[in-house]
TORTITI-847575 format. One record per residue (C-alpha): x, y, z; residue in three letters. Coordinates in Angstrom, 3 decimals, always signed. Layout:
<recs>
X; Y; Z; ALA
...
</recs>
This chain:
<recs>
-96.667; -206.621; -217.811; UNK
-95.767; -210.305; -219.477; UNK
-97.148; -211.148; -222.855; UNK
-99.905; -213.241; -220.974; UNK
-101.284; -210.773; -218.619; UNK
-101.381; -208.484; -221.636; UNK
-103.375; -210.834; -223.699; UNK
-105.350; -211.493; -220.369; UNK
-106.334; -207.840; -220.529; UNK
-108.263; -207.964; -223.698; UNK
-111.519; -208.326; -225.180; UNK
-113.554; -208.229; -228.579; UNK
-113.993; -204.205; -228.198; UNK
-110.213; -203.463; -227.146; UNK
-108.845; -202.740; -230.711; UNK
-108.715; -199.216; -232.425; UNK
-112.233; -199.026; -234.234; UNK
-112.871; -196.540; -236.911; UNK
-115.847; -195.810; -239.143; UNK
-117.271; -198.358; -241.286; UNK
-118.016; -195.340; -243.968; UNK
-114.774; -194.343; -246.155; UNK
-111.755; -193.818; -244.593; UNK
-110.255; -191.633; -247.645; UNK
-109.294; -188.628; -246.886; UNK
-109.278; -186.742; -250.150; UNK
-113.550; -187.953; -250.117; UNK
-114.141; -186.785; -247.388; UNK
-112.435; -183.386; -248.080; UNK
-114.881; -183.156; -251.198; UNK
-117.824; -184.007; -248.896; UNK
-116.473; -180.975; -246.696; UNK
-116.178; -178.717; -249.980; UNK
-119.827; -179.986; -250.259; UNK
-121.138; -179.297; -246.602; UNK
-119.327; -175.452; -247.219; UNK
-121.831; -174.721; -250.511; UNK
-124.572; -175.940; -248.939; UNK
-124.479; -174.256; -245.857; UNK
-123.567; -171.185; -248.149; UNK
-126.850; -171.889; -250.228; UNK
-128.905; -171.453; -247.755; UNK
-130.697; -174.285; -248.041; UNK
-131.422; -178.242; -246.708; UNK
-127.742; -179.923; -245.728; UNK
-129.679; -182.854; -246.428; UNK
-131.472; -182.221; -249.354; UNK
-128.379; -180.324; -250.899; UNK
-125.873; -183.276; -249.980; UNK
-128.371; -185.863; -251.682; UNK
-129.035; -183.836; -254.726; UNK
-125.413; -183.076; -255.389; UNK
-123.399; -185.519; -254.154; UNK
-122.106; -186.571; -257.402; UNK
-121.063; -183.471; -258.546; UNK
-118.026; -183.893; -255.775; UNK
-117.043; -187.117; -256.895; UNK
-118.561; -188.571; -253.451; UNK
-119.273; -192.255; -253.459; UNK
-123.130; -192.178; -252.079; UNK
-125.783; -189.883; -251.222; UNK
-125.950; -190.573; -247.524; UNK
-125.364; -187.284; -245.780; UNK
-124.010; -189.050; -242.921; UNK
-120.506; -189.959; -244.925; UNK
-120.343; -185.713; -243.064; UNK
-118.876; -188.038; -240.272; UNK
-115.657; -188.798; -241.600; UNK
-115.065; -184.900; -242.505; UNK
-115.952; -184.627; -239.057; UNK
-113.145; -187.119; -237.778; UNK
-110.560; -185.981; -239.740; UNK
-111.557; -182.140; -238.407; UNK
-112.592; -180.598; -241.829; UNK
-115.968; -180.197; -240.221; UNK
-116.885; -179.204; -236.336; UNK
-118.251; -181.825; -234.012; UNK
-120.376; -180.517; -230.807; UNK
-120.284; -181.919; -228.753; UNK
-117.716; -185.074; -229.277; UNK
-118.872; -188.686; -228.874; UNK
-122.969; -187.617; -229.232; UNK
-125.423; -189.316; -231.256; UNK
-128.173; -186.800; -233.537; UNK
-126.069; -183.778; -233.382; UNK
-127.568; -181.011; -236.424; UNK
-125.419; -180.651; -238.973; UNK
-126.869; -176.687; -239.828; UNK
-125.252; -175.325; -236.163; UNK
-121.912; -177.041; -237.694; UNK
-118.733; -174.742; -239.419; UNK
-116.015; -175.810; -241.661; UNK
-112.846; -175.290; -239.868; UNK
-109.535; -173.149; -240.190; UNK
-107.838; -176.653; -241.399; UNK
-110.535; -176.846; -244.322; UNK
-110.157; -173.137; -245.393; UNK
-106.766; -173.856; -245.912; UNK
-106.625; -176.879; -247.571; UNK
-109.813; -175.676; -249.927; UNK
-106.510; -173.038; -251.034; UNK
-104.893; -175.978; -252.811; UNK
-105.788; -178.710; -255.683; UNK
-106.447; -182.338; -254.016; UNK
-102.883; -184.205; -254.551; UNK
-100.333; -181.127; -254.674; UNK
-97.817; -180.647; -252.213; UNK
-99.182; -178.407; -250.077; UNK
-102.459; -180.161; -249.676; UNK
-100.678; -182.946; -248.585; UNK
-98.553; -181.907; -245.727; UNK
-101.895; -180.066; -244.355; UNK
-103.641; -183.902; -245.085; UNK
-100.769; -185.295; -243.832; UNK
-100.938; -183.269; -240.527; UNK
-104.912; -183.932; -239.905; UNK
-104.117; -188.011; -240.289; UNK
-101.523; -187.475; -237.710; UNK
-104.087; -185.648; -235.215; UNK
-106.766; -188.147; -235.573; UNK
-107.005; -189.867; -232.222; UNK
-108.031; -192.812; -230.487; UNK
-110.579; -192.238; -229.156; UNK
-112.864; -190.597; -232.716; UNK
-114.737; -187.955; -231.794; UNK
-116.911; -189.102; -234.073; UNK
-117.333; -192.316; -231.534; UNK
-120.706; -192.810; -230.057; UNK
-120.554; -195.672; -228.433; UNK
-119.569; -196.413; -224.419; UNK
-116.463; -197.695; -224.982; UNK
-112.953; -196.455; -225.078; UNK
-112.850; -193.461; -222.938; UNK
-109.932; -194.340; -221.521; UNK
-108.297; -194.296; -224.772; UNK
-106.088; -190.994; -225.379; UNK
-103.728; -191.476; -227.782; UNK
-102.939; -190.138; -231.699; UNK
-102.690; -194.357; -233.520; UNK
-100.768; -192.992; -236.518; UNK
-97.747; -191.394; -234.525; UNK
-97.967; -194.189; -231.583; UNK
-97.885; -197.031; -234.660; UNK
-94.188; -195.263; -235.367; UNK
-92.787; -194.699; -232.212; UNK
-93.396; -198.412; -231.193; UNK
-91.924; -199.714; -234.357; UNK
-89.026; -197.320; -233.881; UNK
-88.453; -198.325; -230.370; UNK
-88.604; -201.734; -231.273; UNK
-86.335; -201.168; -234.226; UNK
-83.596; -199.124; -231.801; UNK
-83.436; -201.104; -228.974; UNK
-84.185; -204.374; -230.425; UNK
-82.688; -204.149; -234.150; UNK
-86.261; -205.512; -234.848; UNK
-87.248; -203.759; -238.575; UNK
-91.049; -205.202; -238.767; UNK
-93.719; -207.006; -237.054; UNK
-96.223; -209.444; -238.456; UNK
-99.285; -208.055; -238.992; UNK
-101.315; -209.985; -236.384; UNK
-98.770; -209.031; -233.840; UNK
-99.814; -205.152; -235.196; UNK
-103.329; -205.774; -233.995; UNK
-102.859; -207.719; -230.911; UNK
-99.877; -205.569; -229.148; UNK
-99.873; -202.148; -230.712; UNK
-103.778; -201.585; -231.862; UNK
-104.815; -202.143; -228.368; UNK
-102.946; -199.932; -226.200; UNK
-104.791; -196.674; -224.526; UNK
-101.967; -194.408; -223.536; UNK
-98.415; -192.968; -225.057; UNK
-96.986; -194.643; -222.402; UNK
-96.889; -197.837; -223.324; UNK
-94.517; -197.401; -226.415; UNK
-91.645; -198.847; -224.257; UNK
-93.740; -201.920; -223.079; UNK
-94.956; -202.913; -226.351; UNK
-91.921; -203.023; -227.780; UNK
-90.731; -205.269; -225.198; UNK
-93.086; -207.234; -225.654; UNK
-93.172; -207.520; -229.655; UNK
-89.360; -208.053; -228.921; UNK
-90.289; -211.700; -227.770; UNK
-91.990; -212.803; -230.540; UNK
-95.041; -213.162; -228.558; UNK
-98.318; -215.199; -229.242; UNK
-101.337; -213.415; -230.920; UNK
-104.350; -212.691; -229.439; UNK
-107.513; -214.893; -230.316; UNK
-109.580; -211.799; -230.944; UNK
-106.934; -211.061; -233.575; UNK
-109.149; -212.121; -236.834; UNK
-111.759; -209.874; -235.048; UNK
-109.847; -207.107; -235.056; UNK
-108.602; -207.169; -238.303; UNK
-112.274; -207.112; -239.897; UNK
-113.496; -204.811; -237.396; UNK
-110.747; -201.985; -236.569; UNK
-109.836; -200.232; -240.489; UNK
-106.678; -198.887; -238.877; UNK
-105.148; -200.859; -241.769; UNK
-106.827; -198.717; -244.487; UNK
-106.806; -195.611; -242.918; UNK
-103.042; -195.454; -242.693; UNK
-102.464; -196.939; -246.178; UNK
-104.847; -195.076; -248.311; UNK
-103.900; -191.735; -246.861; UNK
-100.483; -191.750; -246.254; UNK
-96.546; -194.141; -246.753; UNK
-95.473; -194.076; -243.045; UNK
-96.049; -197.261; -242.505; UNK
-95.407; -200.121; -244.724; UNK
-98.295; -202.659; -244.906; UNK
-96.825; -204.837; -247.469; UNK
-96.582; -208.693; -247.379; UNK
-98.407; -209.329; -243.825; UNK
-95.827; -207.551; -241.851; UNK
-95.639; -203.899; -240.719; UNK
-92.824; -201.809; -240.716; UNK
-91.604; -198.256; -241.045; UNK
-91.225; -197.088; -244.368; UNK
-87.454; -196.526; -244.428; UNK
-87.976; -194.030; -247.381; UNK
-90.165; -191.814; -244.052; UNK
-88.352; -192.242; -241.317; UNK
-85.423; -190.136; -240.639; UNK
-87.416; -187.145; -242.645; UNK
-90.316; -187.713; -240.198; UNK
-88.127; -188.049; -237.302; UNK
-86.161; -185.148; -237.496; UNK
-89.251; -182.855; -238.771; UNK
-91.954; -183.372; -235.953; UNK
-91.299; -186.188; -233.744; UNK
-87.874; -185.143; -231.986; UNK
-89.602; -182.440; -231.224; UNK
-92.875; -183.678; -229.704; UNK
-93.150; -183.622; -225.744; UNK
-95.336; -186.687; -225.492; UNK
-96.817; -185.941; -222.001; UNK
-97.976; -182.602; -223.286; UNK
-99.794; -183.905; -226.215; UNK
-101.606; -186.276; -223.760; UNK
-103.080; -183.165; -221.939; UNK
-104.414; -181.904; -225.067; UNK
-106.025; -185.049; -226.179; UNK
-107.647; -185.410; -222.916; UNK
-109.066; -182.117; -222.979; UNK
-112.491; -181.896; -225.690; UNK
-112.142; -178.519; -225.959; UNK
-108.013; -178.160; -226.099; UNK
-107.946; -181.053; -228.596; UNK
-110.879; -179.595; -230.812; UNK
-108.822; -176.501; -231.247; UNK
-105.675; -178.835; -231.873; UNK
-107.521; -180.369; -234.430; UNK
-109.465; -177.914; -236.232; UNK
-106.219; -174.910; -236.731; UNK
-103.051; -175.494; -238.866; UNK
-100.395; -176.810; -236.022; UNK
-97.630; -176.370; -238.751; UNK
-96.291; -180.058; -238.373; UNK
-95.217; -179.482; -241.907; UNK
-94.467; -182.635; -243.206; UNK
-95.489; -184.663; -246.218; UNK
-96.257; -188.446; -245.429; UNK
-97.373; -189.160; -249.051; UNK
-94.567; -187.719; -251.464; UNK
-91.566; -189.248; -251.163; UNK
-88.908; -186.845; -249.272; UNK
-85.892; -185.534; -250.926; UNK
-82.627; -186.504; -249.466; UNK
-81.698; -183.145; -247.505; UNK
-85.474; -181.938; -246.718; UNK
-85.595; -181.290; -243.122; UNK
-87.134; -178.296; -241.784; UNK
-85.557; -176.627; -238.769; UNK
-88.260; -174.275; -237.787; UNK
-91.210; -176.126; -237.265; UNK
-93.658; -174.235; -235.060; UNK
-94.417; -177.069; -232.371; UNK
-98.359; -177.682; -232.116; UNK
-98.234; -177.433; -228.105; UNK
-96.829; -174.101; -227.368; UNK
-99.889; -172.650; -229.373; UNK
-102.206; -174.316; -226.405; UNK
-100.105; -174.938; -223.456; UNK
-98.760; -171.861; -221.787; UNK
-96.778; -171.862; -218.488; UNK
-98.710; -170.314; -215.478; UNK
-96.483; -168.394; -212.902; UNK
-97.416; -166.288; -210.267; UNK
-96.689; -162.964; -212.085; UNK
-99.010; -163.355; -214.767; UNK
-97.764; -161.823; -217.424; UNK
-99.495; -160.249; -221.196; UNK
-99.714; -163.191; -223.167; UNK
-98.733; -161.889; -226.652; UNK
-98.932; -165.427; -228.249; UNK
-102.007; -166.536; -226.864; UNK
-103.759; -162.561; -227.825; UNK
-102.339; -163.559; -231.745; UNK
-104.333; -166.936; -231.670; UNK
-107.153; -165.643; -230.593; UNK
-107.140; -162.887; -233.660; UNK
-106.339; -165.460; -235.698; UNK
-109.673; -167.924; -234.758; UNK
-112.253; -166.628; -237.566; UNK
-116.120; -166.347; -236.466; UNK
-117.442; -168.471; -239.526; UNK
-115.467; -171.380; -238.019; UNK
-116.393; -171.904; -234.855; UNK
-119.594; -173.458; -233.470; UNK
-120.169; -171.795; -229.842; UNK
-121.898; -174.475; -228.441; UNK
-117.920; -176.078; -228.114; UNK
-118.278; -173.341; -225.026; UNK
-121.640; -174.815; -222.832; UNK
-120.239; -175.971; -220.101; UNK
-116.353; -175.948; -220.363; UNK
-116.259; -175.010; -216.432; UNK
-116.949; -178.288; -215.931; UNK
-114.249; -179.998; -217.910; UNK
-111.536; -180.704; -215.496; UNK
-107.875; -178.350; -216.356; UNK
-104.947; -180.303; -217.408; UNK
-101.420; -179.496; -215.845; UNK
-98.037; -180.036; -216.477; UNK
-94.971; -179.348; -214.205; UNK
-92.133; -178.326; -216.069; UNK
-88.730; -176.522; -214.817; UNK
-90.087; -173.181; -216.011; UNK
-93.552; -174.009; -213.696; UNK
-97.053; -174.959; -214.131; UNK
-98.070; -175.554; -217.649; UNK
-101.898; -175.013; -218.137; UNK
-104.036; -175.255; -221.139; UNK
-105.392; -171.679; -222.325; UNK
-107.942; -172.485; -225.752; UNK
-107.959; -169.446; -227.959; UNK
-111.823; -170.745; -229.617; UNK
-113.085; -169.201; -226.027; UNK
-111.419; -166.278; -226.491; UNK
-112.781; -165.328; -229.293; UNK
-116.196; -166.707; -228.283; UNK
-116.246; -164.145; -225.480; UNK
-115.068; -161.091; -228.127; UNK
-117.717; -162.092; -230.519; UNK
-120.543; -161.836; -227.406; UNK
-119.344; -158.500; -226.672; UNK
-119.497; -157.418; -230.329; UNK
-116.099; -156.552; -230.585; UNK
-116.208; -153.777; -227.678; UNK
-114.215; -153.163; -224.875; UNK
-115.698; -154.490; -221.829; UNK
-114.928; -151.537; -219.381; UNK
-116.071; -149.277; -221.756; UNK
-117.701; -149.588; -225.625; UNK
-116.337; -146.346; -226.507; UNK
-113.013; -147.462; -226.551; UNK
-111.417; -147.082; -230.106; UNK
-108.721; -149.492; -231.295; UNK
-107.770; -150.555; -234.811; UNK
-108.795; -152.922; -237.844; UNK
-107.636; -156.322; -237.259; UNK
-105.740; -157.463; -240.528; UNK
-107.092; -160.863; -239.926; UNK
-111.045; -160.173; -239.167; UNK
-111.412; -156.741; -240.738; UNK
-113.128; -156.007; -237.441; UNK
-112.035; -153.987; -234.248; UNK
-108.765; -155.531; -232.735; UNK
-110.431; -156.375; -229.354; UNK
-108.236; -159.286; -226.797; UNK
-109.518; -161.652; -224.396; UNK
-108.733; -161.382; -220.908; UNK
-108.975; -164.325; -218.364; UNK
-110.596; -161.965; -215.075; UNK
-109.365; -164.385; -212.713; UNK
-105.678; -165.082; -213.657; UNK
-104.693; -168.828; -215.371; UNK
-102.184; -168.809; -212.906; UNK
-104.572; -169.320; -210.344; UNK
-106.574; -172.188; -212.666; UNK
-105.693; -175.106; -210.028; UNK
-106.077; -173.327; -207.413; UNK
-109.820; -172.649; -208.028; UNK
-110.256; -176.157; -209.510; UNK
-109.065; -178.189; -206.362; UNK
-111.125; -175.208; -204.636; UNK
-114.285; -175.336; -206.424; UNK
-114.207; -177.949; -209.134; UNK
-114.563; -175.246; -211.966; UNK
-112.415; -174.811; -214.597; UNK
-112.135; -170.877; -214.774; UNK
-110.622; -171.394; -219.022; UNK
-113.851; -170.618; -219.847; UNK
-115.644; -167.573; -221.411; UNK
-118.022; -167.217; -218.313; UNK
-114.512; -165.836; -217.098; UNK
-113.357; -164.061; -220.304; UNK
-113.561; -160.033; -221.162; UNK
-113.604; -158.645; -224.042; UNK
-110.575; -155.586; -223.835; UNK
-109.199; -153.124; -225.895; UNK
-105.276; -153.084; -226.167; UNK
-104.694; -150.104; -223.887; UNK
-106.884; -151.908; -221.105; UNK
-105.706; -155.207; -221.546; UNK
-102.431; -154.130; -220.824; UNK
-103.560; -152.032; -217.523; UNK
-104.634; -154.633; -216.137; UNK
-101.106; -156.518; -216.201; UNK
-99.240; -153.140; -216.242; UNK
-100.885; -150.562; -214.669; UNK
-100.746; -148.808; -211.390; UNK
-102.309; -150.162; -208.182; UNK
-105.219; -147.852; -208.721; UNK
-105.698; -148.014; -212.379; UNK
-106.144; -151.888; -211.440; UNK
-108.994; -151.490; -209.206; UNK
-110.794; -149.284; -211.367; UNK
-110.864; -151.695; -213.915; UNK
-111.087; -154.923; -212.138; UNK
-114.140; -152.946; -210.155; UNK
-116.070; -152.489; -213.633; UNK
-115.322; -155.775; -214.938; UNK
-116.068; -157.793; -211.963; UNK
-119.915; -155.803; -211.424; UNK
-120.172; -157.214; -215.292; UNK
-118.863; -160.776; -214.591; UNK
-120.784; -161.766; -210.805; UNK
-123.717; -162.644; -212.243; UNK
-122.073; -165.029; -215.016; UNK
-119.879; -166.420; -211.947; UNK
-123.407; -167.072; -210.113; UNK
-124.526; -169.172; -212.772; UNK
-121.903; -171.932; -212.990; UNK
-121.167; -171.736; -209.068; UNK
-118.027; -169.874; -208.618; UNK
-117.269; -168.129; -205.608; UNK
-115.439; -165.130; -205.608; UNK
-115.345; -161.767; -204.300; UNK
-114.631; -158.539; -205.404; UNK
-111.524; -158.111; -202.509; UNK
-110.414; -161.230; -203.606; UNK
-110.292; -160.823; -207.048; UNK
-108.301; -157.687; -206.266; UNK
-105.837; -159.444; -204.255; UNK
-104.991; -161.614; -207.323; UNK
-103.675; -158.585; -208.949; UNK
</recs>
């Protein structure tokens, strides 16, 4: 692409928008701390919110600042992108419970504020207008990798901020860092929406006010130099770019992304100390992404996940309909990798009351993390056979019309066991699942269910 057709390509709406409400993160974590008593109370959201609002140190009494929570993934949104969504069949998240441990401004409250800035994409969720579907990307970490490309190959150490908007604040896709660096390499002309976007988009503030990545200083942007080798070596050497883009282009993959502690585990607001990198990150995509081979195997990691989701933050409606969403897949040298969301899981154990599926008088243990039974989701028809059935039927079988509820011991028959232990269970749990199947179309019979085993 030249620097004209690029300009070409834009318009008035092609910049990163963001709320006109606050962008401050720290406000909107006390209008989550808010949301959390008053849906504890009992009571009105509404009333509660305008009534109290004050005592939070919140700005204004509109209850519809909840928005920003929202964004930043203190609060649930279902679904994403819709207009007059009730605020009462909303949960504060696993994120929120977490930070709600720590006093605003100390050091572990800001690597977990850190982290949610970071995993705010383009597009919001909390978005409802028609544009910018097409827009999959996380602005924050695609700001730094263009300025660092452009700084590597180019020995260019800043941009002026008009350039910022015109070349960087427009693109869609993580795959366009090399491009736009190329470009910005050339010095190139601005775009005559550029004033536009500046007024409109708040990408300026929401960076600045929240975090030091990024240097805003004297009309130019650049890396802070004070961030970059700490930030570098923490999380981004150890990003796989293409496999963040399946999560972000998944609703229900990137709500769980966003809502649960990904242990990125750096601190964009504190200054670094010379020597503080962390070598044992726990990467944010293995937790979703699994790889999908044709011996499905027990999934230990995804079975600790799913313990791990807690009942009082999850909204189930996230589940309506998640057959339809089309499955993401990567190849990879070790196979297929498929997305696998844990929030279903536990969905599916929660409608089963935390009982076994092939039988309720199955006895198991007291999960250390939910006090209740220690029940694990099952997938019925195997993940490994996810694109298959897609490119088959055009349902997405990651979903808990296709989830059991199983005790250990059963769970692990129906990987382990014998040929006929197999078809004893798979008989019981299929004469429980057909009629679910029926309802969102899928096609599948009892011999060949068995054959998938």
């Amino acid at each position: 692409m030249t620097i004209q057709q690029k300009l070409d390509s834009l318009n008035k709406k092609s910049v990163w928008i963001f709320t006109k409400q606050t962008v401050l993160f720290d406000e909107a974590f006390r209008a989550a701390r808010l949301f959390n008593d008053a849906v504890n109370s009992g009571g009105s959201i509404e009333n509660y919110f305008t009534e109290n609002y004050y005592r939070y140190g919140i700005a204004k009494s509109n209850y519809r600042s909840l928005v920003i929570p929202q964004m930043f993934g203190l609060i649930t949104k279902t679904p994403f992108y819709s207009r007059g969504s009730k605020y009462t069949n909303e949960r504060t998240t696993a994120i929120f419970d977490l930070l709600n441990q720590c006093e605003i401004g100390d050091q572990n409250y800001n690597i977990l504020k850190s982290e949610q800035l970071l995993k705010v994409r383009i597009k919001p969720i909390i978005d409802t207008t028609a544009d910018g579907y097409d827009q999959v990307l996380l602005p924050l970490l695609f700001s730094y990798l263009t300025l660092k490309e452009l700084a590597i190959k180019y020995n260019i150490s800043g941009i002026p901020s008009d350039q910022f908007y015109s070349y960087i604040a427009t693109c869609k896709r993580f795959s366009e860092i090399e491009e736009t660096a190329f470009l910005l390499s050339q010095n190139p002309n601005v775009s005559t929406f550029v004033q536009e976007y500046k007024d409109r988009s708040r990408i300026k503030p929401l960076f600045e006010k929240n975090s030091n990545l990024l240097d805003f200083s004297n009309d130019k942007v650049k890396i802070n130099s004070h961030f970059d080798d700490y930030f570098y070596e923490n999380l981004v050497s150890k990003l796989e770019l293409k496999e963040l883009e399946l999560i972000l282009e998944d609703p229900n993959a990137y709500a769980y992304f966003l809502y649960n502690c990904q242990k990125f585990n750096v601190n964009l607001i504190d200054n670094p100390t010379e020597n503080e990198i962390i070598t044992d990150n726990i990467i944010p995509l293995k937790n979703i992404l699994e790889i999908s081979d044709d011996n499905e195997t027990y999934d230990s990691e995804y079975v600790e996940k799913v313990d791990e989701v807690k009942e009082e933050n999850i909204n189930a409606e996230i589940a309506k309909d998640a057959y339809k969403n089309e499955p993401r897949f990567s190849e990879s040298k070790r196979g297929v990798k498929v997305l696998k969301n844990p929030i279903f899981g536990k969905i599916a154990i929660k409608q089963s009351n935390y009982k076994c599926n092939v039988n309720e008088s199955h006895t198991t243990f007291e999960s250390k993390k939910t006090k209740r039974d220690f029940m694990e989701a099952h997938h019925l028809i195997p993940m490994n056979k996810a694109k298959e059935v897609f490119e088959e039927q055009n349902i997405n079988i990651d979903c808990v019309e296709n989830l059991v509820s199983l005790c250990p011991n059963c769970h692990r028959a129906t990987h382990y066991g014998s040929n006929r232990v197999k078809k004893e269970l798979l008989i019981n749990l299929y004469d429980k699942k057909e009629e679910e199947y029926k309802k969102i179309g899928l096609e599948i019979s009892l011999e060949e269910l068995l054959k998938m085993y």
